[in-house]
SETOR-170535 format. One record per residue (C-alpha): residue in three letters; x, y, z. Coordinates in steps of 0.02 Angstrom, whole numbers, padded with zeros to 5 digits, always signed. Each point is the difference from the previous one (the first is absolute). Example, Ala and Ser with C-alpha at 12.3 -4.5 7.8 and 13.67 -1.06 7.14 Angstrom:
# residues 2
ALA+00615-00225+00390
SER+00069+00172-00033
# end
This chain:
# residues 74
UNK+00232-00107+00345
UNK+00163+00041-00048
UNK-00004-00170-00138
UNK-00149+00078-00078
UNK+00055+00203-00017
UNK+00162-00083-00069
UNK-00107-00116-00131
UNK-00121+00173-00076
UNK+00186+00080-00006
UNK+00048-00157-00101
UNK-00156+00024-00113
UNK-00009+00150-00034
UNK+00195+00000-00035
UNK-00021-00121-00140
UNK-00169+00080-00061
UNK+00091+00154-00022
UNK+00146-00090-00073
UNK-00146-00090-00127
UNK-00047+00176-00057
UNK+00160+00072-00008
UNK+00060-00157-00126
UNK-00179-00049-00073
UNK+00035+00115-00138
UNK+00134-00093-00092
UNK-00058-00147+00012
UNK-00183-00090-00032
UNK-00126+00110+00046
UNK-00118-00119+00027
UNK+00099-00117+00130
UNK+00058+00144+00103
UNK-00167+00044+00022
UNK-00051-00168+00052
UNK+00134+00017+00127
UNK-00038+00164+00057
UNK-00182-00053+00031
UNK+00073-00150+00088
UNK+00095+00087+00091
UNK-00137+00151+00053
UNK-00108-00153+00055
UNK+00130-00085+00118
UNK+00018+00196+00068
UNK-00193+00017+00025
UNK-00012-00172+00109
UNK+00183+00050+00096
UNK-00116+00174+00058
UNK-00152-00115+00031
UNK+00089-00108+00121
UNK+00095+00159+00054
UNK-00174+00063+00081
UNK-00076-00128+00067
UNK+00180-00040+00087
UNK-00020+00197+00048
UNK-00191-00032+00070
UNK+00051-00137+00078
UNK+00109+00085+00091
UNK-00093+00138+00052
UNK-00137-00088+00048
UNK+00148-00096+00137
UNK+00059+00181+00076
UNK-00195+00059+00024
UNK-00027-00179+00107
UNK+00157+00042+00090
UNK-00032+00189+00036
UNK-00192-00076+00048
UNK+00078-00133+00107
UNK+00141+00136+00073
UNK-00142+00110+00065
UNK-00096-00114+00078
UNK+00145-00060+00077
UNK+00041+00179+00067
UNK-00194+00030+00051
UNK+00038-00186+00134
UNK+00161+00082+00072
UNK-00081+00179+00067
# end
């Protein structure tokens, strides 16, 4: 998970970096790559939480299987 934190920091370095230098030059392409840019961020935190489901949904079958597993011993 450590790839993906390190890719939003990357995005939203260079989307901050976009607005910070958009004003000098063409409004209009900045823009375009700020957009671009905002949309590559959006599907980063999509994949972010299903990755995070996912992996809740592992540690609730392994706390499940742990009890049961406890409830055999006594």
């Amino acid at each position: 998970m450590g790839g993906l934190l390190g890719g939003v920091g990357n995005i939203v370095n260079a989307a901050a970096g976009a607005v910070a230098g958009g004003n000098g030059g063409g409004g209009a392409a900045g823009g375009g790559d700020f957009q671009a840019m905002m949309d590559q961020l959006k599907q980063t935190y999509q994949e972010s939480m299903q990755k995070s489901m996912e992996l809740r949904r592992v540690q609730v079958d392994q706390n499940t299987q742990k009890k049961v597993a406890d409830e055999r011993v006594q």
